[in-house]
C-alpha positions as CSV (number, residue, x, y, z in Angstrom):
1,X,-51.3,22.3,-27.1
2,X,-49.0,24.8,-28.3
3,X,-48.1,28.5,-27.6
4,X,-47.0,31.0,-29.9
5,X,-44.5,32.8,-27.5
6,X,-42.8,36.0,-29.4
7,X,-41.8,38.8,-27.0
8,X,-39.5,40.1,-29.6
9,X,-41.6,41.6,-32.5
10,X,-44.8,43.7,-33.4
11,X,-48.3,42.0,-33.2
12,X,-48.7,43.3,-36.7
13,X,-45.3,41.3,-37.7
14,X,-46.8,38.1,-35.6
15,X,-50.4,38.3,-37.3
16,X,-49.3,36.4,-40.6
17,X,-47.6,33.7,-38.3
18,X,-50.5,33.1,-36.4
19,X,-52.7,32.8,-38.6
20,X,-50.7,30.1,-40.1
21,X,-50.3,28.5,-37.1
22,X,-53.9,28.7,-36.5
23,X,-54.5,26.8,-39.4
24,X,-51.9,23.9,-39.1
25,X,-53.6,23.6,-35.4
26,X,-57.2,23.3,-36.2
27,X,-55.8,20.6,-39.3
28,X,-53.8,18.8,-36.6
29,X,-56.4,19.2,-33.6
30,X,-53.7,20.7,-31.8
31,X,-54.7,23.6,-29.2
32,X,-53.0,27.3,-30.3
33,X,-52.6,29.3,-27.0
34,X,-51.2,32.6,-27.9
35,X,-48.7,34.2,-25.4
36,X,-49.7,38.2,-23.7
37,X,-51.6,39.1,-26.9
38,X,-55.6,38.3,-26.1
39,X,-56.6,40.9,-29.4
40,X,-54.7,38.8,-31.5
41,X,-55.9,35.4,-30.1
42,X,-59.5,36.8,-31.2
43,X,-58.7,38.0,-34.5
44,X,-57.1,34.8,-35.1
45,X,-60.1,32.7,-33.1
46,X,-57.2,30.9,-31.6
47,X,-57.7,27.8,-28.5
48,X,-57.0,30.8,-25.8
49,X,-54.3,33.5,-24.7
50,X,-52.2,33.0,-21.9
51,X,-51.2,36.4,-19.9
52,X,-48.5,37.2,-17.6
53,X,-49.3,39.7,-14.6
54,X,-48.6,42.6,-16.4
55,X,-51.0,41.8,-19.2
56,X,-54.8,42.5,-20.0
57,X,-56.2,41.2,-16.3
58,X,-58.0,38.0,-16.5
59,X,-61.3,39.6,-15.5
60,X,-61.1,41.6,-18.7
61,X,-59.6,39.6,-21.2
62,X,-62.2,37.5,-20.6
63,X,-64.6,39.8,-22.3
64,X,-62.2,39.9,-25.5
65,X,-62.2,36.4,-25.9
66,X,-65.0,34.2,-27.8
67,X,-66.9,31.5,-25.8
68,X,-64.9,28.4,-25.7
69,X,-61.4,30.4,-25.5
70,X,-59.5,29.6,-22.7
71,X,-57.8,31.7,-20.4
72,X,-54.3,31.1,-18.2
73,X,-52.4,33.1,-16.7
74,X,-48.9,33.1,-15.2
75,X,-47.8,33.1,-11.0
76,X,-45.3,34.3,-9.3
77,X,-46.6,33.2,-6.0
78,X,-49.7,31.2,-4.5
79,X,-51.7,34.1,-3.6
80,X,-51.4,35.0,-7.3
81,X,-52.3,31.9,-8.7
82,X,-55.2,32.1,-6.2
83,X,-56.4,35.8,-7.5
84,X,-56.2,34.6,-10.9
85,X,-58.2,31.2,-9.9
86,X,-61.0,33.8,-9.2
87,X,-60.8,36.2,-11.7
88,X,-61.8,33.3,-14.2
89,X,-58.4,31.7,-15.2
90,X,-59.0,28.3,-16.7
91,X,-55.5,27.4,-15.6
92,X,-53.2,28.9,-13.6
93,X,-49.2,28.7,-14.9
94,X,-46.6,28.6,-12.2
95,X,-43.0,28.9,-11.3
96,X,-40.0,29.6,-12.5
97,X,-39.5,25.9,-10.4
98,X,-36.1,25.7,-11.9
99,X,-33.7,28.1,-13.1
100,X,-34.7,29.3,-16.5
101,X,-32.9,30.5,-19.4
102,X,-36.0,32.1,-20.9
103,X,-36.4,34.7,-18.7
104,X,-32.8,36.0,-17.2
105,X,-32.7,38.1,-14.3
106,X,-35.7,36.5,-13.2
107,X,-36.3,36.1,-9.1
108,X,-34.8,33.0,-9.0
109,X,-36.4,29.3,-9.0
110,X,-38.7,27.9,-6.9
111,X,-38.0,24.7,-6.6
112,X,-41.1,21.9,-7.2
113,X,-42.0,21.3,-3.8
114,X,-43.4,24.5,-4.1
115,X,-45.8,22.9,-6.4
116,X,-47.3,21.7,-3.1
117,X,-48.6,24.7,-2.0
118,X,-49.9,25.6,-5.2
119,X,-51.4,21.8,-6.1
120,X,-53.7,22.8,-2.3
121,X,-54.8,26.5,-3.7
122,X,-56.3,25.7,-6.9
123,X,-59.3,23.6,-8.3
124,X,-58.0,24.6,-12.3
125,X,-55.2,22.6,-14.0
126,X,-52.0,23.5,-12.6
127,X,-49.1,24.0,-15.2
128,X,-45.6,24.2,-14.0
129,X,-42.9,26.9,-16.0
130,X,-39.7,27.3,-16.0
131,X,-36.3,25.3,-16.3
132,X,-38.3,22.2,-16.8
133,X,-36.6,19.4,-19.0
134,X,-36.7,15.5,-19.2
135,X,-34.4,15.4,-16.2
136,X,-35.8,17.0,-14.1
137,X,-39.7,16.7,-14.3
138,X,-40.6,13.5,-12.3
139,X,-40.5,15.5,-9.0
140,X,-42.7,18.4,-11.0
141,X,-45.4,16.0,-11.8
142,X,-45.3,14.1,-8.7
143,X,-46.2,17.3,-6.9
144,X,-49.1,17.7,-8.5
145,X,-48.6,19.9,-11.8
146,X,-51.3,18.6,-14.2
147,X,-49.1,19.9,-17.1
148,X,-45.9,21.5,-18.0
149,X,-44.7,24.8,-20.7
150,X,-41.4,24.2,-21.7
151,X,-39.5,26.5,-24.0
152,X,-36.1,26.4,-23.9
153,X,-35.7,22.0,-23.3
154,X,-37.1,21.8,-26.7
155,X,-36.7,24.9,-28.5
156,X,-33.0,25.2,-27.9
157,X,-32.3,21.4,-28.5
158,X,-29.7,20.4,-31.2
159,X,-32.5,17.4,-31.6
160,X,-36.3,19.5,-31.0
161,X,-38.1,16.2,-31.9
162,X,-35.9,13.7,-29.6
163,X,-36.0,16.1,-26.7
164,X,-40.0,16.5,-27.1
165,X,-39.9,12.7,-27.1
166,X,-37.8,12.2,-24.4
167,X,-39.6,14.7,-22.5
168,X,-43.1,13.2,-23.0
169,X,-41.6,9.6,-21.9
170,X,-40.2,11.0,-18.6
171,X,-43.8,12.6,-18.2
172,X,-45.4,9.3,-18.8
173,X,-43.1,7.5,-16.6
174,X,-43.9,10.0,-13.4
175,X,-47.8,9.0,-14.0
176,X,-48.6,12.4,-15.7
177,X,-50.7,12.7,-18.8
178,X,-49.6,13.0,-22.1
């Protein structure tokens, strides 16, 4: 899976990008998510949008997206991920569990025996945000997150493709999926 994440630009600058992106997904069987925007994930007939708690509720962008489109949505706290669990999510993102770079000024992290709490709320796949790296995600895993979104462990790498690697062995060897 991957997730076109661009907070800085115009959904009219991104449309070129996802489209692209679209294609080198479906050529690769790789799953695009696309971050906040759910009219651009169904002009591009992307895998699904994921929105935050300020974005499109879940209830209605359901009704954007295309049958088969999945849904997620991010969580701040359990009762959230709970709410969006009923509104229709088809996963529920949540954290920050560590302290993250990609969103400063942030409430600060949660720390993954949090995940607990959250692993006992929901019946949808659980994916831990925030902070997460190779280091540090055994404990994430071990308390139940069924996957993780990292951003900055990779993206901000001097080596993108070592620390992916690195991160998917450290997955592996906590007995998550990859």
């Amino acid at each position: 899976m991957l997730q076109l994440r661009d907070k800085l630009r115009d959904k009219g600058e991104i449309l070129p990008l996802a489209q692209e992106l679209q294609s080198l997904c479906e050529a690769n069987d790789v799953l695009l998510i696309v971050n906040d925007h759910v009219d651009l994930a169904a002009a591009v007939g992307s895998g699904g949008v994921h929105v935050g708690q300020t974005d499109l509720p879940v209830s209605q962008a359901r009704q954007v997206l295309a049958p088969g489109q999945v849904l997620g949505r991010s969580n701040r706290e359990v009762d959230l991920l709970i709410e969006s669990q009923e509104m229709g999510a088809d996963h529920v993102a949540f954290g920050a569990i560590y302290q993250t770079t990609t969103k400063p000024g942030g409430r600060g992290p949660q720390g993954p025996e949090r995940l607990k709490a959250a692993r006992a709320a929901t019946r949808v796949p659980l994916v831990a945000i925030g902070g997460i790296t190779a280091g540090n995600v055994t404990p994430v895993i071990e308390y139940g997150a069924d996957a993780v979104c990292v951003t900055a462990a990779i993206g901000l790498a001097d080596d993108p493709e070592g620390a992916a690697a690195r991160l998917v062995e450290a997955i592996a060897r906590a007995g998550g999926k990859v």
